[in-house]
N, C-alpha and C positions, 0 to 999 in steps of 0.2 A: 360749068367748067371750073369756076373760081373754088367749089365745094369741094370738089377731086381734087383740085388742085392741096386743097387744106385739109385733106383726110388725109394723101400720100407723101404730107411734108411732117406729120405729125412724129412720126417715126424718129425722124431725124433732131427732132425737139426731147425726147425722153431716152432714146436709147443713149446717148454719151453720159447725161445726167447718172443713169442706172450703174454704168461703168464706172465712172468716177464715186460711186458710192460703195463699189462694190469692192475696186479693185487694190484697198489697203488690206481687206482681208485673204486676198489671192496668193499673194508671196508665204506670208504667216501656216498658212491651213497646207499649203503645197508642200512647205518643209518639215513641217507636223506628221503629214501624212508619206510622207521619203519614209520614216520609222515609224510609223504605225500602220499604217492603209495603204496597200499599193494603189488598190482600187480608187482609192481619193486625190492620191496624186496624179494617176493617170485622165481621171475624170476634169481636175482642174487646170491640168495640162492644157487638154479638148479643148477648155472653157477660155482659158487663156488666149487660148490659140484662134480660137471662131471671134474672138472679141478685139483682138485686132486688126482680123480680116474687117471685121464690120468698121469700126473705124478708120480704116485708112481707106474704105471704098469709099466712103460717106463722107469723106473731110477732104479726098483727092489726093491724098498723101502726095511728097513728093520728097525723095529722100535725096538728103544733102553730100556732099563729099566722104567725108567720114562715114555716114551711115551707108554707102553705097560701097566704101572700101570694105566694113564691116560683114556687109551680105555677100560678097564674094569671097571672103577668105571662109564663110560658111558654107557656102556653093562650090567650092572647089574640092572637095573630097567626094559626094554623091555625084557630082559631073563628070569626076574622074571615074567614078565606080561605074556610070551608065555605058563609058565609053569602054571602059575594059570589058564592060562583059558583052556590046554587042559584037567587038572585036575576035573573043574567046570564051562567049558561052554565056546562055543566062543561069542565072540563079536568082532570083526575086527575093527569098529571104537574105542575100546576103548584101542587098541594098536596105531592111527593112529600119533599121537601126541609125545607118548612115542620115537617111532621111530623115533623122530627129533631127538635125540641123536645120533643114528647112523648115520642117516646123516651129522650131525653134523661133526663124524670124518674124513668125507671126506674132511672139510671143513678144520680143524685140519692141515691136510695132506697137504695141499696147502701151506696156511702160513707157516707150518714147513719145506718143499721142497725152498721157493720161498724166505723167510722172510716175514716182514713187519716193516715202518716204523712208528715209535712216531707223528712224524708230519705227514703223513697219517691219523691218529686214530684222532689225533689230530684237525687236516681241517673237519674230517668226524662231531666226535662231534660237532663243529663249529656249520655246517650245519645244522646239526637234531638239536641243542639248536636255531639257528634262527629259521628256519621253526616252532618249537614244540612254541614258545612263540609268533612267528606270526599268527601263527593256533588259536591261543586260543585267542588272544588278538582281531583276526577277527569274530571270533565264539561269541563270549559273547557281541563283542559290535554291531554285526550285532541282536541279538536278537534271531537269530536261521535261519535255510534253510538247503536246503538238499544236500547231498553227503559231500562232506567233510566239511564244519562246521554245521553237523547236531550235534545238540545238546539231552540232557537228563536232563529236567529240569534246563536249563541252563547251561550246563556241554558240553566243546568241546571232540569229541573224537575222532576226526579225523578221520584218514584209520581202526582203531582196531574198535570193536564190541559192547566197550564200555568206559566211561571217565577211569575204573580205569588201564586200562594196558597202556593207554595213558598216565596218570599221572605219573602210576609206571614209566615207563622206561625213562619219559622227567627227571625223579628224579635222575634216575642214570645218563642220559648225564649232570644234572649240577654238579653231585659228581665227574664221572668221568674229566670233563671240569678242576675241582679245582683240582683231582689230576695232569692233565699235567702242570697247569700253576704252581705247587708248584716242581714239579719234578728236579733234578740236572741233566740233561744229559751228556752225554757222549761227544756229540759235540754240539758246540753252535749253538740254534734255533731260529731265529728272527723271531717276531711274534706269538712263544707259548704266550704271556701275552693277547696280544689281539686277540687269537682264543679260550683262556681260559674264558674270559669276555662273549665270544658271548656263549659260549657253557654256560657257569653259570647262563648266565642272560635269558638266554629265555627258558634254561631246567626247574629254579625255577616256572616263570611267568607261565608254562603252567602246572606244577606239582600244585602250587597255584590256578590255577583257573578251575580246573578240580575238585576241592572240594576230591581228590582221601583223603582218613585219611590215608588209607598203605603207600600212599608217603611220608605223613608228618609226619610220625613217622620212617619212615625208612631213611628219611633225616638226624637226626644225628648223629644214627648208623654208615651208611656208609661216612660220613666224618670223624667220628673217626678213621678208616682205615687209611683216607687218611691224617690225622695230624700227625699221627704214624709211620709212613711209614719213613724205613729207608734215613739217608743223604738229606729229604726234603730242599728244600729253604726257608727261612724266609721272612717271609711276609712282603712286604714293609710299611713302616707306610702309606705311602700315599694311599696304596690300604686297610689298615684296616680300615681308616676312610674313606674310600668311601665307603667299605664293612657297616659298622657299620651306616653308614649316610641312605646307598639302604634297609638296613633291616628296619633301624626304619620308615623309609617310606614308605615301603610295608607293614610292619605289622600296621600303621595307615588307612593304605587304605584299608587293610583287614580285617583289627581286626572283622568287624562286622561279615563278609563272616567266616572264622577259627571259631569266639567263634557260629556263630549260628549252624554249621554243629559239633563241641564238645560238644555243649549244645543238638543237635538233638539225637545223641550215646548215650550221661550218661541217657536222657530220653527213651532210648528206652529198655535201660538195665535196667533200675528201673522199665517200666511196666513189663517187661517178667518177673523180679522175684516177684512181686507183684503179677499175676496170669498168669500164665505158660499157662492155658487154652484157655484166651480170645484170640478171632482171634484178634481183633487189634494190641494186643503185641507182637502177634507170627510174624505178615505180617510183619513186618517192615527188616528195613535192618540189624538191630543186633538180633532181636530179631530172626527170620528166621537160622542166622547161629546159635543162642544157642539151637534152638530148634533140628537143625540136629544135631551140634554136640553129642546130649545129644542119639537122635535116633541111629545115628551109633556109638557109646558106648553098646549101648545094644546090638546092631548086634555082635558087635567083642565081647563081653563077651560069645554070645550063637554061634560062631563060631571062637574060636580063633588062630586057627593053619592057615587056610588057606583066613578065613574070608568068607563071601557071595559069592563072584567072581566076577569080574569085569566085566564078561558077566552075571551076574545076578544083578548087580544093580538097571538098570532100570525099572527091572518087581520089583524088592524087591520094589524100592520107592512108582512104580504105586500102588502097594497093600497098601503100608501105607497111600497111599492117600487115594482110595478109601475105606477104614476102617475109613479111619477121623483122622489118628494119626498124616500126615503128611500136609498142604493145599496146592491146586493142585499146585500153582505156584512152589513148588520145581519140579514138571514135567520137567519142561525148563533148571532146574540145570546139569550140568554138573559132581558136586560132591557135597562136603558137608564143603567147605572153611575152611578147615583144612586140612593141609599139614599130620597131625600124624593122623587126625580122616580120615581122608580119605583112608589112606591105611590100617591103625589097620581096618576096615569095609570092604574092597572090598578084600584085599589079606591078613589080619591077622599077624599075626607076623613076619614070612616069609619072608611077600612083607616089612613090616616095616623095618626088619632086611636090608634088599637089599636097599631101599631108604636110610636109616642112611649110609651104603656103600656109596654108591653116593656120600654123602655129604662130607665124611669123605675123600675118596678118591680125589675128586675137590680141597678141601679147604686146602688140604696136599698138592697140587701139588701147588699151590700160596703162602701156609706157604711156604713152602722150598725155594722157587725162591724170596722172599722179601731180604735171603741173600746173591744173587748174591753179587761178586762184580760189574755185569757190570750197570748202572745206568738206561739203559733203558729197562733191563728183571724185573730191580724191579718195574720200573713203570708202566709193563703190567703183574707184579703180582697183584701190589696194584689195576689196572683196573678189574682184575679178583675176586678178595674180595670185592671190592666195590659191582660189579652185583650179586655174590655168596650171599652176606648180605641184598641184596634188596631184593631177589628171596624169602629169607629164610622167609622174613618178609610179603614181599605180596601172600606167597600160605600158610602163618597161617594163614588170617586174608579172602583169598579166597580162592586159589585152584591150585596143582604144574599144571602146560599144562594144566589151566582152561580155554585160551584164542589161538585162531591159531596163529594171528600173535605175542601176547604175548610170546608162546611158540619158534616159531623160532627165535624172537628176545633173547630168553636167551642163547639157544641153539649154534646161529650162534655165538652169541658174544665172548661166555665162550668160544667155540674152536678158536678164535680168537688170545683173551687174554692167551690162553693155549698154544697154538703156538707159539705168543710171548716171553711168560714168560719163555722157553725152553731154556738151557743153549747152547744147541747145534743149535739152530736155527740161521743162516744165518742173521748178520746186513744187514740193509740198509736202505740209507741214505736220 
């Protein structure tokens, strides 16, 4: 009996050890693989995810205030989604995404069990800002070719589906890059300045040349964050006018690229309101989202408690297609690139009410932890704001879980950063 006993406890003696050895290079390889491998990031996703579950069965977990506030503002948009649609239809793939949430908190659970550290998060940004600036800078001077620097009309997008969730997220590693190099830590980090540089400089170069606009508008928002951000370091002169010297030089070398894709937008929004009718101003890429937005407006006004249903989208759109209200290409849509028009339409006020939750409850758990005293839970608040603010900005302008890898790249991060930013979470160094 006492033998079993010590063969079936053995498990429980090397599996955490394994984890804790493992899991400095989990964040690193995951954001690595956002721009290079989908397949690596989806794999370590998995890996992440199965390795909190084993941990928190094996240790008894038992989550605190905060961490339980935390699982339900991620529980409230799939909870909502289950109920909309046994109410008004299933659809199984239009839960399949939402659900990265709950996976998500597996992910949560690990870092919260295990920790993680600054210079971790830190090497990983690195990474994905070299790769995400190498990708781009090979993609566009190569002209185009297939698999990873296939292009869209000149536009790298690497592992993602398409340039803007590439863009988006190269945008947050150079926001977040600038928050670790501005950071005050706790103990001293050699080599934050120049993993900060790598992360800044090729997260912009690939956000810039992916033509994405949600990146370059959501570019100063989330720096603001990060200028803000409690007990920051002060920026060296020698790094502003380097800073100040690479912008004006980027922006000459781009100027033309920036003003022709700003000058493409203002024109596409002067033909759609000029005539709302003509298919050429409808087809375009702004004109397309005004013209949904305006469609599911009407949906939510003639259904507004519960909306259309999320399992009824798809037949709702086909029929505006083929009536002629909608042109087919929104068939291939996902949603309707609004973050409020999209749920006001598919789940009504309800589901709106539960996404505002979400937010509200995310953005409270990173407000609150910016007043740590300890220097590095605020600097993996301030990581958690940064992504929260980019998210907020690129699913107005497209669409929340419009994109696979998009969506678990928010997903995994946020519980990342939520883990961190955890007062009760475990340093390491």
């Amino acid at each position: 009996m006492s033998t079993e006993r010590h063969h079936s406890s053995q498990p429980a003696a090397w599996l955490p050890g394994l984890a804790a050895s493992l899991e400095p290079w989990l964040a690193p390889l995951f954001l690595l693989g956002l721009m290079l491998s989908a397949g690596l990031a989806r794999n370590l996703a998995v890996l992440m995810a199965a390795g909190g579950l084993v941990l928190a069965v094996m240790s008894g977990y038992r989550p605190d205030r905060l961490d339980r506030r935390f699982m339900l503002a991620c529980a409230a948009l799939p909870a909502t989604y289950l109920l909309n649609m046994a109410l008004l239809g299933w659809n199984a793939r239009a839960l399949d995404r939402p659900a990265h949430l709950l996976a998500a908190l597996l992910v949560y659970l690990l870092f919260r069990k295990q920790g993680i550290s600054r210079r971790s998060m830190l090497f990983g940004l690195a990474l994905a800002g070299l790769a995400a600036g190498a990708l781009a800078a090979l993609a566009v001077g190569s002209g185009g070719g297939p698999g990873l620097l296939a292009l869209n009309s000149g536009r790298p997008m690497g592992p993602f589906s398409s340039p803007g969730p590439f863009g988006n997220y190269s945008a947050v590693v150079a926001v977040a890059g600038l928050a670790g190099g501005l950071a005050v830590g706790g103990r001293p980090l050699s080599g934050a300045p120049a993993l900060a540089v790598l992360a800044i400089a090729g997260g912009l170069m690939a956000a810039l040349l992916s033509e994405t606009r949600s990146a370059w508008t959501a570019l100063p928002l989330m720096a603001l964050a990060v200028l803000t951000m409690p007990d920051r370091r002060a920026i060296p002169r020698r790094w502003v006018i380097t800073g100040v010297v690479s912008t004006l030089l980027a922006t000459l070398l781009a100027s033309e690229l920036v003003g022709m894709r700003l000058a493409e937008g203002i024109s596409e929004v002067r033909a759609y309101l000029a005539d709302p009718g003509s298919s050429s101003a409808r087809e375009t890429s702004l004109g397309l989202r005004l013209l949904s937005w305006q469609w599911g407006w009407e949906q939510f006004l003639a259904n507004p408690v519960f909306g259309i249903g999320l399992g009824n989208f798809r037949n709702a759109v086909a029929s505006a297609v083929a009536a002629g209200t909608l042109p087919p290409i929104l068939n291939t849509f996902g949603g309707l690139h609004n973050l409020f028009i999209d749920h006001l339409t598919t789940t009504g006020v309800v589901g709106t009410l539960a996404m505002l939750a979400f937010w509200a409850g995310t953005l409270g758990h990173f407000i609150a932890a910016r007043r740590s005293p300890d220097a590095d839970k605020r600097l993996f608040a301030t990581w958690g704001l940064v992504l929260l603010i980019g998210e907020l900005v690129f699913s107005n302008v497209g669409s929340m879980f419009a994109s696979s890898l998009g969506t678990l790249a928010f997903c995994v991060l946020l519980a990342i950063f939520a883990a961190g930013a955890h007062p009760a979470t475990p340093p390491r160094t």
